[in-house]
C-alpha positions as CSV (number, residue, x, y, z in Angstrom):
1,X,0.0,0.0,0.0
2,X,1.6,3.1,-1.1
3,X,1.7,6.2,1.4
4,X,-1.2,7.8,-0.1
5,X,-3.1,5.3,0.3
6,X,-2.4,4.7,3.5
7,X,-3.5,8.5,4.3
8,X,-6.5,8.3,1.9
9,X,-7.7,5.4,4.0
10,X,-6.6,7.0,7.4
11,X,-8.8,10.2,6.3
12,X,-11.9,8.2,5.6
13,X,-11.4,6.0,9.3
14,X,-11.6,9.2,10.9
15,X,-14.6,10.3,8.8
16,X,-16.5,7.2,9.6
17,X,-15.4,7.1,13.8
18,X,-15.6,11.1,14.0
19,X,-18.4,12.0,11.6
20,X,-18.3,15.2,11.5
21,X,-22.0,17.4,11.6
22,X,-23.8,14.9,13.2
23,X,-27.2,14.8,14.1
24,X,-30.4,16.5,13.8
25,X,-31.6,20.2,13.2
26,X,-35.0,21.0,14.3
27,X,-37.8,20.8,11.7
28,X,-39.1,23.1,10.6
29,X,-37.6,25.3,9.4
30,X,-34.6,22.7,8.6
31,X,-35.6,20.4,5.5
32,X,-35.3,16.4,5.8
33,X,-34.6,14.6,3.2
34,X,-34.0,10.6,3.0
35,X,-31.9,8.8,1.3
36,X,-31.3,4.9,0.9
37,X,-29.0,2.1,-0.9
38,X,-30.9,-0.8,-1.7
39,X,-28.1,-2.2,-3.0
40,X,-25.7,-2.3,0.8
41,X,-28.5,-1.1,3.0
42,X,-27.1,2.1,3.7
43,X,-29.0,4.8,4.9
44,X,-28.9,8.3,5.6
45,X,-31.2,11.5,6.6
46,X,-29.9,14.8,6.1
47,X,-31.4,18.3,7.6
48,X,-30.8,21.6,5.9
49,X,-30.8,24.9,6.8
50,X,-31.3,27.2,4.1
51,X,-31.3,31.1,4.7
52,X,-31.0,33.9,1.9
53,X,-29.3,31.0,-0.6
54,X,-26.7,29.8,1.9
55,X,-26.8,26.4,3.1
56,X,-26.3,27.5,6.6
57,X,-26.1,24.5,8.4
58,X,-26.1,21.0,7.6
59,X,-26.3,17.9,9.9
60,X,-27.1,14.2,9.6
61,X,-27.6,10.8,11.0
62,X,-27.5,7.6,9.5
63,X,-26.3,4.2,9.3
64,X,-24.1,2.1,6.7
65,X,-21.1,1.5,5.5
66,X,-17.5,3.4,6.1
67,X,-17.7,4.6,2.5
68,X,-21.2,5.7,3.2
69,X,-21.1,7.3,6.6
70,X,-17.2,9.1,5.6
71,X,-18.7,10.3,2.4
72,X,-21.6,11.7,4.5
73,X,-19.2,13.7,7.1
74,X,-16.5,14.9,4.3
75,X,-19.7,16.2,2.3
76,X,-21.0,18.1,5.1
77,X,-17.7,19.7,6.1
78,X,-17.7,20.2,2.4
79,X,-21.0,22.2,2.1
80,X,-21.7,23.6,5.1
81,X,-21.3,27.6,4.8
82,X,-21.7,27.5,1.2
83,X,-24.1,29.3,-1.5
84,X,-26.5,26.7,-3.3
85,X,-24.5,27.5,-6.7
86,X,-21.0,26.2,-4.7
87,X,-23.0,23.7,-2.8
88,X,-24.7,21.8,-6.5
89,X,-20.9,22.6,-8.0
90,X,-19.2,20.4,-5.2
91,X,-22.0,17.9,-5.9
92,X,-21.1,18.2,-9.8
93,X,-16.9,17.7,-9.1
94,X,-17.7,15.1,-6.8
95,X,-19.8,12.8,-8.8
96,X,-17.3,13.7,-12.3
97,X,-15.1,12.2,-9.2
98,X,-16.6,9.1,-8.9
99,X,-17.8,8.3,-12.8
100,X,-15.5,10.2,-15.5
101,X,-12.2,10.1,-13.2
102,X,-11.9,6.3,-13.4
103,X,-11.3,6.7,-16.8
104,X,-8.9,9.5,-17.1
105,X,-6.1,7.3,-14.8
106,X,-2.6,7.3,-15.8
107,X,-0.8,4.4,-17.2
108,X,0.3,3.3,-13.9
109,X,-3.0,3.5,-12.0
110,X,-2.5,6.6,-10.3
111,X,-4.8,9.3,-10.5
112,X,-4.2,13.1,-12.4
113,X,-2.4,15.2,-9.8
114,X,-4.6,18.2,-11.3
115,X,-7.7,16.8,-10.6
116,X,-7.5,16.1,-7.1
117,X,-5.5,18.6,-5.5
118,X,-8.8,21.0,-5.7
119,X,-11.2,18.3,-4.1
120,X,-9.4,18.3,-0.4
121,X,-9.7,15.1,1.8
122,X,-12.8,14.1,-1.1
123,X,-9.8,12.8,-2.8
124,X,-9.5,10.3,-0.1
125,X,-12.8,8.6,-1.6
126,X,-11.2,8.6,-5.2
127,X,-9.7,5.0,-4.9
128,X,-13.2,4.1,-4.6
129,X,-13.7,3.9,-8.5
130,X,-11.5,1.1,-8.1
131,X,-14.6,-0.7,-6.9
132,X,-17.4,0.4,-9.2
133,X,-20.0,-1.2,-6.4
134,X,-19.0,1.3,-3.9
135,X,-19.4,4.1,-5.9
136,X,-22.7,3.9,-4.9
137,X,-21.8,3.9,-1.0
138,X,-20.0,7.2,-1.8
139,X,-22.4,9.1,-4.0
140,X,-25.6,8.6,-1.4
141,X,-24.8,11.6,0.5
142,X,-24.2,13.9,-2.4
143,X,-27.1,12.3,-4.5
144,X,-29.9,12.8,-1.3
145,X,-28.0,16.5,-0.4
146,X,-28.9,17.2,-4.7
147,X,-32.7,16.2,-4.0
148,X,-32.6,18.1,-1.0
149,X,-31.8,20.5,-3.0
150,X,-34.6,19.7,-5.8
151,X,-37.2,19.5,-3.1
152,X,-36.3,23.2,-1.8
153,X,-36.7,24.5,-5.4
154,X,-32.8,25.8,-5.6
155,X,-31.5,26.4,-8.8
């Protein structure tokens, strides 16, 4: 295992034991939106606050996998803070993460320096495509925070 993929995995251990923005915000005036893997069994519910087009706050509980529940806790830290137009763009980079960066690998398996080096510890999760049935595990969060988003009526 080469060093950064010992760090990759240390980052998403520490996700998954330390999830970061955890648990629940009071609703209403905080949305709730579900989302679930069929697939795994994976689960999570997230509650956001939107004022004046920020997502203001962001927490979430859940249960599932350590892809699942460290993709959930990076996303929020992610997020959190952020206008709706950064918020559906780091849902946009993060799934072109997960579906067209498996295919634009280098010869020897390592991913483009370029492409990570804006995503923070997301990169952590981009050994992941590795495993095309976990891809799922890590795009649960980011897919139910997009139809959180649909359900609000953002743009």
């Amino acid at each position: 295992m080469s060093n950064f993929d010992e760090l990759y995995r240390e980052i998403i251990l520490d996700h998954y034991r330390s999830p970061r923005n955890r648990g629940e915000l009071p609703s209403p005036p905080a949305l709730r939106v579900e989302g679930f893997n069929p697939l795994c069994g994976d689960e999570i519910v997230a509650y956001l606050q939107i004022d004046d087009g920020v997502l203001s706050d962001i927490k979430l509980t859940g249960q599932g996998c350590s892809i699942s529940q460290a993709s959930c806790s990076m996303m929020s830290s992610t997020v959190k803070g952020k206008t709706l137009d950064q918020v559906r763009e780091a849902i946009k980079n993060f799934k072109q993460l997960m579906t067209v960066h498996a295919t634009t690998l280098q010869e020897n398996g390592q991913p483009v320096e370029a492409d990570l080096r804006t995503l923070g510890e997301l990169a952590a999760l981009q050994g992941v495509v590795k495993f095309p049935v976990r891809i799922k595990c890590a795009t649960l969060a980011w897919n139910t925070l997009s139809q959180g988003l649909d359900d609000y009526g953002a743009p």
